[in-house]
N, C-alpha and C positions, 0 to 999 in steps of 0.2 A: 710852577716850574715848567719847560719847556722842553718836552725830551728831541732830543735829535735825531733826526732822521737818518739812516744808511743812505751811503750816497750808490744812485742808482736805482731805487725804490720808486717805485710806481705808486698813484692815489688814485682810486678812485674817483669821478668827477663828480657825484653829486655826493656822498657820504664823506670822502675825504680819510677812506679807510685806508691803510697803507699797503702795497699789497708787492711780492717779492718779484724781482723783473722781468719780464714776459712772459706771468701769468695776469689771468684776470679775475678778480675778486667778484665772487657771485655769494649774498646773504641770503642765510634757510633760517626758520624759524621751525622750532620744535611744532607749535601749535598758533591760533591766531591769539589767543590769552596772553602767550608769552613777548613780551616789548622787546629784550634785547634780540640782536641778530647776530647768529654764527655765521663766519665766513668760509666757504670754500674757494680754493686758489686751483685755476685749471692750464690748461695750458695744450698745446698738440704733441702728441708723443713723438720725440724725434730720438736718432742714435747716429753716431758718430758716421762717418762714410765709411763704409767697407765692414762696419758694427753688424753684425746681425741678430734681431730680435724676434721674439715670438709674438707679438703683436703689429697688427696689420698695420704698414705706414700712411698716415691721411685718413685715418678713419678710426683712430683712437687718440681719445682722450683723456689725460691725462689728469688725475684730482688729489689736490693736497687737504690734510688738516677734516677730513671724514670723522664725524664724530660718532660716540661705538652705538649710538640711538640707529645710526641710519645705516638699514642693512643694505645688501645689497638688491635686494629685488625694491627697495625702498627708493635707490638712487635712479633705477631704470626708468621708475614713474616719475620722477623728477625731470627727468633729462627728456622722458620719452616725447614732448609735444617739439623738439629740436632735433625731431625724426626715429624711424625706427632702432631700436637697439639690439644688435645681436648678441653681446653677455657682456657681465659685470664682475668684475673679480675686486675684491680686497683682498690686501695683503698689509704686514706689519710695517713694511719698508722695501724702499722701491727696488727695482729687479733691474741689478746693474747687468747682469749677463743673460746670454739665451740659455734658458733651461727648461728637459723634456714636461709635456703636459700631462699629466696621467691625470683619467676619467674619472669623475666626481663621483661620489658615492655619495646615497643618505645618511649610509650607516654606519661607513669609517670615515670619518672628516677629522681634518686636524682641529688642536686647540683653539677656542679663539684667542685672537690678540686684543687682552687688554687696551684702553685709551684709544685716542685716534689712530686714524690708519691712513692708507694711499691706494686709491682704486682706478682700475684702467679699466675704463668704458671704451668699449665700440662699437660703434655704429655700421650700420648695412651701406651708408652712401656716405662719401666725404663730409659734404654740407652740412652734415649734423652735427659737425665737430667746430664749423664756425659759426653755426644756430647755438650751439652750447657756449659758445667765449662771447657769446650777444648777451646773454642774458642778464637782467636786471637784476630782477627778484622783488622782494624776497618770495622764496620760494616756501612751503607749509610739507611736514612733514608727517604729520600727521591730521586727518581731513576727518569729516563725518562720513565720508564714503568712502575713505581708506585709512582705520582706525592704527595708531602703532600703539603696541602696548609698553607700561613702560609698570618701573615697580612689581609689589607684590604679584601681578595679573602677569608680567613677564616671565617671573621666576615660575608662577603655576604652568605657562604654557612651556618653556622649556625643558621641565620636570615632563611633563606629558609627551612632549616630543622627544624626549630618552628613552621611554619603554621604548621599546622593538617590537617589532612582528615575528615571530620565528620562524614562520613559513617563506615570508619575504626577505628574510636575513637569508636561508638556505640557498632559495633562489640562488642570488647573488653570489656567495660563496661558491658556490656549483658552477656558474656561468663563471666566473671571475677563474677556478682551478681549470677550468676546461681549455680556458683561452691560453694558462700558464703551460700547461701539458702540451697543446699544439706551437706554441715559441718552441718550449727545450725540444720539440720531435724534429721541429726543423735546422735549431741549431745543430743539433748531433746529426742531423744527415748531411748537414752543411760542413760539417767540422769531418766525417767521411769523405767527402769529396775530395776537399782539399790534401787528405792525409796522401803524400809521398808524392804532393805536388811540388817542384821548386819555387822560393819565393825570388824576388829581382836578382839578389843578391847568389842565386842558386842552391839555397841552403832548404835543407827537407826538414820539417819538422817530424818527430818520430815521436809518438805517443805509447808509454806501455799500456797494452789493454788485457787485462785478467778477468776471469769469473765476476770477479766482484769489481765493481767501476770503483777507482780511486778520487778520489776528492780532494781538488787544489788545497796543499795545506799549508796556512797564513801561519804566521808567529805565536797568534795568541792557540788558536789549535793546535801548534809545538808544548808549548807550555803545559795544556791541559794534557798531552796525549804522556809528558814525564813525571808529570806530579800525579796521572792516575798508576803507572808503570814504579812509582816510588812506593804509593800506597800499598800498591801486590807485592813488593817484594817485604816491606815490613811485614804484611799478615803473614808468609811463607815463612818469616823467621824462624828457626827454632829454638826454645829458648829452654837451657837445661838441659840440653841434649846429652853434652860429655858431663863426664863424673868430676873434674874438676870446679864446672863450673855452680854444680848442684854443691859442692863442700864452700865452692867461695858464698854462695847465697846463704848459705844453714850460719857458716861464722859471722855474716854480716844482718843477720838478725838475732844473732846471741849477743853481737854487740851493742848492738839497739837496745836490748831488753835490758843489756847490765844498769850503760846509761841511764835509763828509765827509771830503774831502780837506785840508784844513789840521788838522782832526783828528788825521788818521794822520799829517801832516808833524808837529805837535808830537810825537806819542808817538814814532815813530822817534829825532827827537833826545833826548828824556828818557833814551830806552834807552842811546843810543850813549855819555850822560854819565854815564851809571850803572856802565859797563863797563868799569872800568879793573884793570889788573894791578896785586894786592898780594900780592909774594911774602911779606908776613908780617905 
């Protein structure tokens, strides 16, 4: 059978590998043992005119179809003899809009992302990025001089690299509050500043300020702040307070008890009529 090609679809010239339109198919091999070859598809990272992105334009590239063997510091040896590399990111799917970077931690990292991924490499000089859409391959991903683990020997070294250091957890936590504490000192002197400036429009913003600093409150903190306000008013209840209500309680457990009782008076007799002698 003969499957059909997308029109528009680019091959490969010597493989004859199909590969999606103005990228270019570059084959990695897990190991040299391994015959078949995985494809990666690359391309130069472009964005629309007037788009803005967080990766530098003409010096990142671009990679589809990352398979979840090859880490990131994995791909950097890969790429690196098509020039220096300044960082490597994978992500699960690619990054249609610019969004802020926050600084990488060892200790809080997000989940991984299952199966393949999409990683934007950049390089220190343009030219690396058309050294990388040159490349033949196949490419080896794991070497005798730079081993990847994979299986059992994986799951041991990742198990090992979850304990923590607590010293060096600290650190971090301390350096990371410190930074947080000098942001909010400068927005609230920044947010003094402004207080009882006009904005374009001439309008003052007035803020109430009491002993205790109030706290912007969203909907779901409405919620919470009258289902705890609901709670204190049922504990406060009094219950049996007036003399009526102590007589309506006493009659409505003497009626409980009547009930109960004619209850047991029918089952008694049920029994008694159920129980008769048959010698046979």
């Amino acid at each position: 059978m003969v499957a059909r090609r997308r029109k528009g679809a680019a091959r490969d010239a010597e493989e004859g590998i199909p590969s999606p339109p103005g990228y270019s198919a570059v084959p990695i091999k897990f190991s040299e043992e391994q015959k078949a070859s995985h494809y990666l598809y690359m391309r130069e990272h472009r964005v629309r005119d007037g788009a803005k992105s967080s990766w530098p334009q003409k010096r990142t590239l671009f990679v589809l179809n990352v398979p979840p063997y090859c880490t990131e510091e994995c791909l950097a040896r890969l790429l690196s003899p098509c020039g220096p590399v300044q960082s490597v990111e994978l992500q699960g799917k690619p990054e249609l809009t610019e969004s802020p970077k926050e600084p990488k931690s060892k200790f809080f990292h997000p989940k991984p992302v299952p199966g393949f991924q999409v990683a934007y490499v950049v390089f220190q000089k343009p030219k690396g990025v058309s050294a990388a859409l040159a490349l033949k391959g196949p490419l080896l991903v794991s070497t005798e001089s730079h081993p990847v683990k994979s299986g059992v020997h994986k799951w041991i070294s990742d198990y090992t690299d979850s304990v923590l250091d607590p010293e060096a957890l600290r650190v971090e936590v301390d350096t990371f509050m410190e930074a947080y504490d000098r942001k909010m000192a400068e927005e609230e002197e920044k947010a003094k500043e402004e207080e009882g400036v006009p904005d374009e429009e001439g309008w003052v913003k007035v803020t109430r300020r009491g002993r205790r600093p109030v706290l912007p409150r969203t909907e779901a903190a409405s919620l919470r702040v009258l289902e705890r306000e609901k709670r204190k008013r049922a504990r406060k209840e009094l219950l049996n307070f007036y003399a009526w209500q102590h007589r309506e309680t006493k009659m409505e457990h003497l009626a409980q008890l009547r009930k109960k009782f004619e209850e047991d008076k029918q089952r008694i007799e049920l029994m008694r009529a159920q129980r008769k002698f048959r010698p046979y």
